[in-house]
C-alpha positions in Angstrom: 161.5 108.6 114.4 158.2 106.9 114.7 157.3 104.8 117.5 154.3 102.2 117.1 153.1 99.6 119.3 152.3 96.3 117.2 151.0 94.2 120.0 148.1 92.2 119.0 145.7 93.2 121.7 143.3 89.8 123.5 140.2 91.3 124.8 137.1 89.7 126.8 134.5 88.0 124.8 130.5 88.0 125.6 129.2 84.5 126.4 126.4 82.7 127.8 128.4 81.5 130.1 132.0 81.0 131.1 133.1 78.1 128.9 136.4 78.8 128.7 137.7 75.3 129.5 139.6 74.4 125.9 142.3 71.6 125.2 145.2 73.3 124.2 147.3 70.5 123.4 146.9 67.1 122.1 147.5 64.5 124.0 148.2 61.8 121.5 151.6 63.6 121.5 154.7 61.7 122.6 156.3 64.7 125.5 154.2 67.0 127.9 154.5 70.0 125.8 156.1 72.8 128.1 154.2 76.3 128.5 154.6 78.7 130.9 152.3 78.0 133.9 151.1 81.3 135.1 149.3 83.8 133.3 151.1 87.2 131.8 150.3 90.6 133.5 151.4 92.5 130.5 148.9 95.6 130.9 150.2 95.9 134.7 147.2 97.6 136.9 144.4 97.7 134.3 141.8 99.2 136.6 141.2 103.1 136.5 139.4 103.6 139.7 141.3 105.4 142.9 140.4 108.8 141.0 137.2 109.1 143.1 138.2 106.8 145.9 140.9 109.7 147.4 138.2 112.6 146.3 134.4 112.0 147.3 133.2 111.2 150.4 130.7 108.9 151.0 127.1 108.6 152.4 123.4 106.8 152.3 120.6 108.4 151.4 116.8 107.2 151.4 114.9 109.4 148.1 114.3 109.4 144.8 116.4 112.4 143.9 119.3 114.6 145.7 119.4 118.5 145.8 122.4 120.4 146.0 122.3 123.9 147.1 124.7 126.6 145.9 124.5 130.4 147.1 124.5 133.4 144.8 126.9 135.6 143.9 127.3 138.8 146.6 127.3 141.2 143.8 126.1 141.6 140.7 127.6 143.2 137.3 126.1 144.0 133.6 128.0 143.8 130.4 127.0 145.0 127.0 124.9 147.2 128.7 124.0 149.9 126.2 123.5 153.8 126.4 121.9 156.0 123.3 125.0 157.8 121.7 126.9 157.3 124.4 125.7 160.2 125.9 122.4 159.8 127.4 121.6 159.0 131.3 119.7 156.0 131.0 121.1 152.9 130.5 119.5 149.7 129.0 119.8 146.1 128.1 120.2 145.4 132.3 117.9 142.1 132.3 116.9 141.1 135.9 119.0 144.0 137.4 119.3 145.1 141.3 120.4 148.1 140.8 118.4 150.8 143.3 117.6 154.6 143.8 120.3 156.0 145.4 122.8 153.6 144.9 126.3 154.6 143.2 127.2 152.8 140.0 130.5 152.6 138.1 130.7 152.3 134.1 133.8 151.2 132.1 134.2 150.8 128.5 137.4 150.2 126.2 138.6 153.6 125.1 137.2 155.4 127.8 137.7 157.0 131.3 135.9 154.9 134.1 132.7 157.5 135.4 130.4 157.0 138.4 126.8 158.0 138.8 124.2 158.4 140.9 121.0 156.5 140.1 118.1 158.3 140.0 114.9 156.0 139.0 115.4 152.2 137.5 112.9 149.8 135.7 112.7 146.4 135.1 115.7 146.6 132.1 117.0 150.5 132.5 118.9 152.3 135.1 118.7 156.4 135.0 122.2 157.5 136.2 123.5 161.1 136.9 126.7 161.6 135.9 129.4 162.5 138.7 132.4 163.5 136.1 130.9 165.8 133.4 127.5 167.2 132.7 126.9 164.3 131.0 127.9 160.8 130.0 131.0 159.9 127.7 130.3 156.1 127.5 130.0 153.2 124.6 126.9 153.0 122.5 126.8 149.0 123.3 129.6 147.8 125.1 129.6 149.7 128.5 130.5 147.5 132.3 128.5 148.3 135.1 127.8 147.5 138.6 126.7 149.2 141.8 129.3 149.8 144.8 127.5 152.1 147.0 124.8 154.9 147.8 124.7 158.4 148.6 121.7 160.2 150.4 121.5 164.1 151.6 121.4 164.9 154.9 118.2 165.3 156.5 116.7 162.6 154.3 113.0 161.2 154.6 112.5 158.1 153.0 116.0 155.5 152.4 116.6 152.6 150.4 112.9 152.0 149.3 114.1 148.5 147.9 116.2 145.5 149.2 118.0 143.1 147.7 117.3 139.3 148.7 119.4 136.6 148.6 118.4 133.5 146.5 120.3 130.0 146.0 120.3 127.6 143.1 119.5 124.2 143.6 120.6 120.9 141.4 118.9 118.2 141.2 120.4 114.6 140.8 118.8 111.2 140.3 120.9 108.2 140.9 121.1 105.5 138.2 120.9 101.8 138.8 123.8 99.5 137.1 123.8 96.1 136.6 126.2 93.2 136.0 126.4 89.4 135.9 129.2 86.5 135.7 127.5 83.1 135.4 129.4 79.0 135.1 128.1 75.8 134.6 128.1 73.4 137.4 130.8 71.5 135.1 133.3 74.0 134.4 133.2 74.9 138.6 134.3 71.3 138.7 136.6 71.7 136.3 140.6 72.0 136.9 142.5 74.0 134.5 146.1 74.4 133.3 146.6 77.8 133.7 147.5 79.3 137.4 145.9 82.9 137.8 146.4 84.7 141.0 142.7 83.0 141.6 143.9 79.4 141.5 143.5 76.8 138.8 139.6 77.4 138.1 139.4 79.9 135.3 136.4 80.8 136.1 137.4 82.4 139.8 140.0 84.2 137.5 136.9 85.6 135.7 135.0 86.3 138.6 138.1 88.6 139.9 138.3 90.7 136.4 134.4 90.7 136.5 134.5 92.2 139.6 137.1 94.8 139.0 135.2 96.0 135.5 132.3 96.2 137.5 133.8 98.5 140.1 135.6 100.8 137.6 132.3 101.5 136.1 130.6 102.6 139.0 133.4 105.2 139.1 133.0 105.9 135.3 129.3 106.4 135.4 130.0 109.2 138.1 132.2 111.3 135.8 131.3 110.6 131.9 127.1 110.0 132.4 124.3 113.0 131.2 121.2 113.1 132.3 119.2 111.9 128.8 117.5 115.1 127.4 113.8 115.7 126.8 112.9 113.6 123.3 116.2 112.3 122.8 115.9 108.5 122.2 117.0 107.5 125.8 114.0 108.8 127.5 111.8 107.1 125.4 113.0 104.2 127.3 111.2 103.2 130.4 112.4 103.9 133.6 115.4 105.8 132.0 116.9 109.1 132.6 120.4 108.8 132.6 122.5 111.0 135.7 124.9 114.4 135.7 128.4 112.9 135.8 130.9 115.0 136.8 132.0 116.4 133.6 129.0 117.3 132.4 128.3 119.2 135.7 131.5 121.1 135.2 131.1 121.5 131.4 127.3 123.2 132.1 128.1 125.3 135.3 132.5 125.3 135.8 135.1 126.1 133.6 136.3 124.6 130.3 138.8 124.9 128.2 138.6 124.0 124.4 142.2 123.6 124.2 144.7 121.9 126.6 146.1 123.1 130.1 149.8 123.2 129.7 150.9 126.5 129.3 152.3 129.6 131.5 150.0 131.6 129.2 146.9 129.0 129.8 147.8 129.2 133.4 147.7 132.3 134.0 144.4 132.6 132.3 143.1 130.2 134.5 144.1 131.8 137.7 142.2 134.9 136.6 138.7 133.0 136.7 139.9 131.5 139.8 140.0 135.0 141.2 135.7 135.4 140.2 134.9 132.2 141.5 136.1 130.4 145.2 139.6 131.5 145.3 141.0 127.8 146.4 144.4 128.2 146.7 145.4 124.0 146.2 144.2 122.5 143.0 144.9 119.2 142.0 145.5 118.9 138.2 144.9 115.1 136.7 146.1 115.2 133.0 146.8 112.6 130.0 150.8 112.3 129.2 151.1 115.3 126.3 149.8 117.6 128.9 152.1 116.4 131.4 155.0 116.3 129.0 153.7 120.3 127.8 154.1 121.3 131.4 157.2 119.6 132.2 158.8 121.6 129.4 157.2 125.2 130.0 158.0 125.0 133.5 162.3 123.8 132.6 162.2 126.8 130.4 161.9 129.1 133.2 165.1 127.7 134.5 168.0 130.2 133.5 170.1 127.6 131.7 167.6 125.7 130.1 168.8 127.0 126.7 172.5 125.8 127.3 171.7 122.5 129.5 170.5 121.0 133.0 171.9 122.7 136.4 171.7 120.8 139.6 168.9 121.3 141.4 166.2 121.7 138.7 163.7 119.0 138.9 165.2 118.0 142.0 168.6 116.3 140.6 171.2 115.5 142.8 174.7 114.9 141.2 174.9 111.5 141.9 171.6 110.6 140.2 170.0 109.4 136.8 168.5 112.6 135.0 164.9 113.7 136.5 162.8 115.6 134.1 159.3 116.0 135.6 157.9 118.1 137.8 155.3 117.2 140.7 154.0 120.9 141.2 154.0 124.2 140.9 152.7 128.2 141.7 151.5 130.7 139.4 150.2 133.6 141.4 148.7 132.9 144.3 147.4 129.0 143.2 149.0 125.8 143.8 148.9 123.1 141.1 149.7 119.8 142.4 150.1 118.0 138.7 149.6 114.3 138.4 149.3 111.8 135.1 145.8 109.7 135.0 145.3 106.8 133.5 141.8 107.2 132.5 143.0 109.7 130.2 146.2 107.5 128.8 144.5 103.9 128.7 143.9 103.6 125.0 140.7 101.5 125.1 139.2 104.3 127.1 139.4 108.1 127.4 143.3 108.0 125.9 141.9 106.3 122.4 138.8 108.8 122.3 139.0 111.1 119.1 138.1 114.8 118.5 137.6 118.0 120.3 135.5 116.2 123.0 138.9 113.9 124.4 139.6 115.1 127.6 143.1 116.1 128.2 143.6 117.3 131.8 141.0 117.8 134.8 141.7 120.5 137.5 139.8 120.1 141.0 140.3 122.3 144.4 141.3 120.7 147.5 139.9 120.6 150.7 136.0 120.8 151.6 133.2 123.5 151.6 131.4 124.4 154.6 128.3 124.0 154.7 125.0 123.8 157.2 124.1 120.5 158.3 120.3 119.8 158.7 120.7 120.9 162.6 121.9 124.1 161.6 124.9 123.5 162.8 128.2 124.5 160.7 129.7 121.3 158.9 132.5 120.5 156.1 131.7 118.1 152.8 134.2 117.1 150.2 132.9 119.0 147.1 132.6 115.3 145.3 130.0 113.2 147.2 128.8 109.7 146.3 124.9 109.1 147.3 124.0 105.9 147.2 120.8 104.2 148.4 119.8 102.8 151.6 116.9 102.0 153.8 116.9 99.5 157.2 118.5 96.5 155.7 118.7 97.6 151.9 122.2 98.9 151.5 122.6 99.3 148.0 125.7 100.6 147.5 127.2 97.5 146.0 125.1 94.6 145.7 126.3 91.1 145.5 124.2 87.9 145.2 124.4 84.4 143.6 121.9 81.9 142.8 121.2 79.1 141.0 121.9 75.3 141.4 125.5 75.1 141.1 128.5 76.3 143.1 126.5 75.6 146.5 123.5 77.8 145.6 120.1 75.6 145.6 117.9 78.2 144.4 116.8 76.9 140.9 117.1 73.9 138.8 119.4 75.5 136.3 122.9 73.7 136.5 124.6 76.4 137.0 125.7 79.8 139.4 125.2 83.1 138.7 126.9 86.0 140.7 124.8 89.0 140.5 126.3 92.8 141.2 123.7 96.0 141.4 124.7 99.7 142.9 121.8 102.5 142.8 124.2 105.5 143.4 124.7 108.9 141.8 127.5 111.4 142.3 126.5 115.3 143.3 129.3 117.8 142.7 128.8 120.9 144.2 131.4 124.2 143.8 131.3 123.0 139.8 132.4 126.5 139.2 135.9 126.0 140.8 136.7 123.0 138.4 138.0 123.0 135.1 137.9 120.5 132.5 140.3 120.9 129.4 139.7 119.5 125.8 141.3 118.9 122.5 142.1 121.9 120.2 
């Protein structure tokens, strides 16, 4: 059976300004017409934001840009790293290796028995290996694994480990974007009383105001997850003064984890938790996901239950016998990683993220809890949330949310013009750092 929702939607209109004050009903008519006085919630809570409010922390700063700083890995390993016939001791196609004299590497390849060598001379893409299991190698042509685990020196030896490996860190750079809104009346329609009671009062335009508002504040919040920085000669940066800002999903498309098909499988999972085990490691993860995914999960996890096949038992999903059938599921483990599952409605709401089409639409976001420790500008050891909202602010200029009105209505004797305009700015951006412990899933 198909199900279809044939409401006709009502959506904002753009305007000049707020002349919203229309007659209704005529008059002339012999009875007060009745109506019902107060306006429908019928969408419930519209607003999307909360996402970001329980994740990032929050904090000023005074710059055009802000770096993020993220450490390298401890070790390094080389795939499709290729050897001539399989047979030969030098091995090439290592780009940008650290591989030393002396040290002990490993190589791996399908179909064959794991050897270990000792290298004996290395340039800037080759490694010369002696073999440790045969006289010589018995490797891949192409498709060999290496890395280095350790060294071995003779006794009585002269000269050590002639090189050294240095640590290095990559840095991000972010740029915070300003946005801009406005909500403007005439001195009339402020004066004006209506017939319709909002939770504002009686003046639609305070009614207006409040959505305004509330539209305003969800796209701060949506800037910091769906925004890209605009590329070099794409038609954005021709613009002045534009350059667009990583959002969040970009950051984790470019340097975290993604999935081209949705999250909502044992099979999926356990895919997942096997990059988890090359990257952080964070135990808790919080998975936000649209209602398929959730639905997908829901029923993967009730068929591990014994009798799933032949009906419900007490005690799966947390039924009691003297309660109404409850067929989700808050959380669960796979391994040694906790997903903590919960729906979003940035990904349901129809007019955003839920109505988007193709293999882009985002089906489920998965973010570690907790905080990374990190050094403060002291030195001193310190913990930040791995989502941060920067926003600008110098002495007086706070410019995390902005709010102004002017004009000549309203109580504002700035201008001429009859009328008052309410003015909103923020200059923020949002830095993620840790991108490679999050994982964004797509569309098939």
């Amino acid at each position: 059976m198909a199900i279809t929702q044939a409401h006709s939607e009502i959506n904002a209109i753009k305007k000049p300004l707020a002349t919203d004050y229309v007659s209704e009903f005529d008059i002339t008519k012999e009875f007060m017409p009745a109506y019902h006085k107060r306006l429908a919630n019928i969408y419930g809570k519209q607003s999307v934001v909360g996402f970001l409010e329980q994740q990032k922390q929050e904090s000023g700063f005074a710059a055009d840009s802000f770096t993020i700083l993220e450490e390298a890995r401890l070790y390094s390993s080389y795939s499709s790293v290729a050897n001539s016939g399989g047979t030969s001791d030098t091995f090439t196609g290592m780009t940008a290796h650290t591989i030393r004299v002396g040290e002990l590497i490993r190589v791996t390849a399908t179909g064959k028995v794991a050897q270990v060598g000792l290298v004996t001379s290395v340039a800037s893409t080759t490694v010369t290996a002696k073999c440790y299991n045969a006289s010589a190698w018995d490797v891949h042509a192409t498709l060999n694994y290496v890395y280095a685990f350790g060294s071995e020196f003779p006794k009585a030896s002269s000269v050590g480990m002639v090189e050294q490996v240095k640590e290095q860190f990559k840095t991000y750079l972010y740029k915070p974007t300003i946005q801009r809104d406005s909500n403007a009346v005439s001195g009339s329609e402020l004066a004006d009383i209506g017939w319709i009671n909002t939770p504002q009062g009686l003046v639609w335009f305070w009614y207006g105001e409040a959505k305004a508002r509330l539209r305003f504040t969800d796209r701060t919040d949506l800037v910091g997850m769906l925004a890209i920085t605009a590329e070099s000669g794409s038609g954005a940066i021709g613009e002045t003064g534009i350059f667009g800002t990583q959002g969040m999903f970009n950051a984790i498309e470019v340097r975290g984890i993604t999935s081209a098909e949705p999250v909502d499988s044992k099979a999926n999972f356990r895919a997942l938790c096997k990059l988890y085990d090359a990257e952080g490691k964070i135990r808790d993860n919080l998975d936000y996901i649209d209602r398929d995914t959730s639905n997908n999960i829901d029923d993967f996890l009730a068929a591990e239950n014994q009798y799933h096949s032949s009906g419900f038992n007490w005690g799966m999903f947390k039924n009691g016998k003297d309660m109404g059938l409850d067929m989700g599921f808050s959380g669960f483990t796979i391994g040694s990683y906790s997903f903590a599952k919960s729906d979003l409605r940035l990904f349901n709401d129809q007019d955003l993220l839920g109505g988007e089409l193709g293999a882009s639409k985002v089906t489920s976001l998965i973010i570690p809890q907790g905080k990374n420790t990190v050094y403060d500008e002291t030195g001193a050891i310190a913990a930040e949330h791995y989502l941060e909202l920067k926003y600008r602010v110098a002495g007086n200029e706070n410019r995390k949310y902005k709010t102004w009105a002017h004009g000549g209505a309203g109580g504002q004797t700035s201008s001429a013009a009859d009328k008052m305009t309410i003015e909103r700015l923020t200059e923020r951006l949002l830095a993620l750092t840790g991108a490679n412990n999050f994982c964004i899933a797509k569309n098939t």
